[in-house]
MDAnalysis code that builds the backbone (N, CA, C; Angstrom):
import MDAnalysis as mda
import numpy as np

u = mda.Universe.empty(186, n_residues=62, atom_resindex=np.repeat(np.arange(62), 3), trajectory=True)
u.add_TopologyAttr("name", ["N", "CA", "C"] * 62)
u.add_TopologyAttr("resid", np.arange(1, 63))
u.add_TopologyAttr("resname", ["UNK", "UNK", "UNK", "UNK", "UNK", "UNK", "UNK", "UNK", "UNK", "UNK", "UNK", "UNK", "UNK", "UNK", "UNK", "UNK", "UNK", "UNK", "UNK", "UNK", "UNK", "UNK", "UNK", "UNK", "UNK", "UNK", "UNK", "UNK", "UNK", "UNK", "UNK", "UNK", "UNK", "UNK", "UNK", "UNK", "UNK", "UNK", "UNK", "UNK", "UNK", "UNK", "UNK", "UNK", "UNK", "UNK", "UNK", "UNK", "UNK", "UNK", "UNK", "UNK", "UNK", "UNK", "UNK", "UNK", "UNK", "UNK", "UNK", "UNK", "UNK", "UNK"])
u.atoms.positions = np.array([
    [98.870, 37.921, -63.887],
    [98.043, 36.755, -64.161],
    [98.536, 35.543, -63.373],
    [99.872, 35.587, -63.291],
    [100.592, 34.319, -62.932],
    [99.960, 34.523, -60.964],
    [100.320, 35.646, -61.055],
    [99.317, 36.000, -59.186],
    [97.691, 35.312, -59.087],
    [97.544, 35.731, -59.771],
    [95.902, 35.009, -59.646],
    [95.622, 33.511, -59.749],
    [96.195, 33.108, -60.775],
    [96.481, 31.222, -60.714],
    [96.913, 30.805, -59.529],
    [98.085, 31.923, -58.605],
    [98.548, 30.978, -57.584],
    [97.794, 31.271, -56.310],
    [96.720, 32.564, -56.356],
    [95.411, 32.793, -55.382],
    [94.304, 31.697, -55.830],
    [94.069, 31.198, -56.849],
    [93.374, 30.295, -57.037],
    [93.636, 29.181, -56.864],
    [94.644, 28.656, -56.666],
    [95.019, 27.437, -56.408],
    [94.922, 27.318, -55.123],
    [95.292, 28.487, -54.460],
    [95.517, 28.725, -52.702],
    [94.006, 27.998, -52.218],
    [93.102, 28.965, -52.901],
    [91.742, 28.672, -52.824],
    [91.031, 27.617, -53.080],
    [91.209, 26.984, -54.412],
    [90.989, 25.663, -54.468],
    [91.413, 24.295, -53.222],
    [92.712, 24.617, -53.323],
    [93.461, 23.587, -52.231],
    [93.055, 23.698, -50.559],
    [92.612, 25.117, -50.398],
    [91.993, 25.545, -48.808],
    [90.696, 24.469, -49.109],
    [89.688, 24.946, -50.113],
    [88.411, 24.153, -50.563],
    [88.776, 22.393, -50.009],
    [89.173, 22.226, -50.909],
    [89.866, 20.772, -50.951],
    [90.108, 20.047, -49.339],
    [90.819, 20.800, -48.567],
    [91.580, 20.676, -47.359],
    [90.090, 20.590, -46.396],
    [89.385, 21.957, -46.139],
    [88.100, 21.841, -45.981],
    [87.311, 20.774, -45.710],
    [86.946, 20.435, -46.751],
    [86.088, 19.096, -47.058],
    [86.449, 17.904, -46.374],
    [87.473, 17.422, -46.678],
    [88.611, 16.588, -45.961],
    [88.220, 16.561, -44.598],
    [88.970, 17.901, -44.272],
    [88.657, 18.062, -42.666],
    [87.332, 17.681, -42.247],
    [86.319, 18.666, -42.681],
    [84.926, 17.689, -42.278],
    [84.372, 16.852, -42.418],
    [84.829, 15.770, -43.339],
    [84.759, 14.293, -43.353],
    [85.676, 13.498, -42.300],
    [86.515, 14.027, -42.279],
    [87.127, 13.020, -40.947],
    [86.769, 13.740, -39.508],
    [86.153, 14.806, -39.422],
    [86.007, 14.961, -38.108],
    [84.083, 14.097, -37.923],
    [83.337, 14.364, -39.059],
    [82.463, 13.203, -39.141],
    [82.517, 11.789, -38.954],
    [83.495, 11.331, -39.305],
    [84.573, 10.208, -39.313],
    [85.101, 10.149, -37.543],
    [85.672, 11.163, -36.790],
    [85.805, 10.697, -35.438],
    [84.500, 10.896, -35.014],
    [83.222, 12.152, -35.212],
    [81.998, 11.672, -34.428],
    [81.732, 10.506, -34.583],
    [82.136, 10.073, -35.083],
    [81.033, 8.586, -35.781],
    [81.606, 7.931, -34.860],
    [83.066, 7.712, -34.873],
    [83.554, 6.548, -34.002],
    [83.564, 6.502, -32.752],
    [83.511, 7.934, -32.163],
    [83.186, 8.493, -30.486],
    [82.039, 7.674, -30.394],
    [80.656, 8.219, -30.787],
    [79.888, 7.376, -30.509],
    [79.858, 6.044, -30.492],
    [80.266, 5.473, -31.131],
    [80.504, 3.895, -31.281],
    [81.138, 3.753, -30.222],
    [82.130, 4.056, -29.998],
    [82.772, 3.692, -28.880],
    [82.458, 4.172, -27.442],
    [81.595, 5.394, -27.541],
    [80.870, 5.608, -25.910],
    [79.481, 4.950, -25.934],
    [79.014, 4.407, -26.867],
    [77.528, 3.570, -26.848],
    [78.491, 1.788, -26.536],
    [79.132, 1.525, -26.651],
    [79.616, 0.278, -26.927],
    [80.078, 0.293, -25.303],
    [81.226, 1.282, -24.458],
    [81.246, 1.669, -23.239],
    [80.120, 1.383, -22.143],
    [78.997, 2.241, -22.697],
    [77.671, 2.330, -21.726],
    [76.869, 0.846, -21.751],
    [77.409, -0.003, -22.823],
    [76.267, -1.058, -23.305],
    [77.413, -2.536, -22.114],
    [78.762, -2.483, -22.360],
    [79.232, -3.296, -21.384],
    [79.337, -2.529, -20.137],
    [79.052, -1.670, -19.231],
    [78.745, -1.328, -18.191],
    [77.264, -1.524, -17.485],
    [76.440, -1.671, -18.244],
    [75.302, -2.148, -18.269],
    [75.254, -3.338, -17.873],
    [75.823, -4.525, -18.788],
    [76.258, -5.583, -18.484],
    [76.576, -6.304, -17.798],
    [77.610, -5.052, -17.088],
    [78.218, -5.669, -16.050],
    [77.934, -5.245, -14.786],
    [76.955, -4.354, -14.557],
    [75.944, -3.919, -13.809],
    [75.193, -5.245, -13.797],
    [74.500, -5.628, -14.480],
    [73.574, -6.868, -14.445],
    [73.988, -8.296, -13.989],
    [75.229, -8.357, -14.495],
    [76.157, -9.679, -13.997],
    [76.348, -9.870, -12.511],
    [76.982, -8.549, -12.185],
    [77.279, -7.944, -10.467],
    [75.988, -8.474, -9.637],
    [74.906, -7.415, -10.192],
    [73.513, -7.714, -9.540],
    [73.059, -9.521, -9.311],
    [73.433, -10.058, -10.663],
    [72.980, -11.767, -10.816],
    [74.105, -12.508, -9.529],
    [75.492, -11.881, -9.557],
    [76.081, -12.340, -8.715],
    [75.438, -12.213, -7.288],
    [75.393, -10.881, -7.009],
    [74.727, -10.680, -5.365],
    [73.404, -11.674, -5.045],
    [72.592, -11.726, -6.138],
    [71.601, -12.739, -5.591],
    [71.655, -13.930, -5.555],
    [72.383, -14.470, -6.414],
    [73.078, -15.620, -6.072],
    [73.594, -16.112, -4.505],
    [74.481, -15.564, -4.419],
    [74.821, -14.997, -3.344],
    [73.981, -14.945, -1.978],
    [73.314, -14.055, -2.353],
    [72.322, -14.166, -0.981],
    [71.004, -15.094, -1.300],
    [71.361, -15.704, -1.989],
    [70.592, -16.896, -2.091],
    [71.346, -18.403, -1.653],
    [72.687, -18.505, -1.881],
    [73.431, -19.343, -1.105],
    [73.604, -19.313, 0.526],
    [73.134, -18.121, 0.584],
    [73.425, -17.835, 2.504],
    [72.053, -18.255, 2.440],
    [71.221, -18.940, 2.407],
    [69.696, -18.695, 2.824],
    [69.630, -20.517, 2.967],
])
């Protein structure tokens, strides 16, 4: 009997561990994205800044 309480506990605590695990790996998708949308959104940016610079630019030579 005392075997089976400590297979059940094994089991419970794997359960337990489980769950866990797929909440925090939900927990890093979540933040990947955040942080590769947040990446793409100041590259963008600074794509646009660059561009505002060049015409500037060739608007001062003119």
């Amino acid at each position: 009997m005392i075997k089976l309480k400590e297979e059940f506990d094994y089991k419970s605590l794997s359960r337990r561990l489980d769950i866990e695990l797929d909440k925090l790996i939900m927990e890093h998708e979540r933040q990947q994205k955040a942080f590769e949308d947040e990446i793409e959104r100041l590259a963008t940016e600074a794509h646009h800044r660059i561009s505002e610079a060049e015409r500037n630019y060739a608007d001062s030579l003119e």
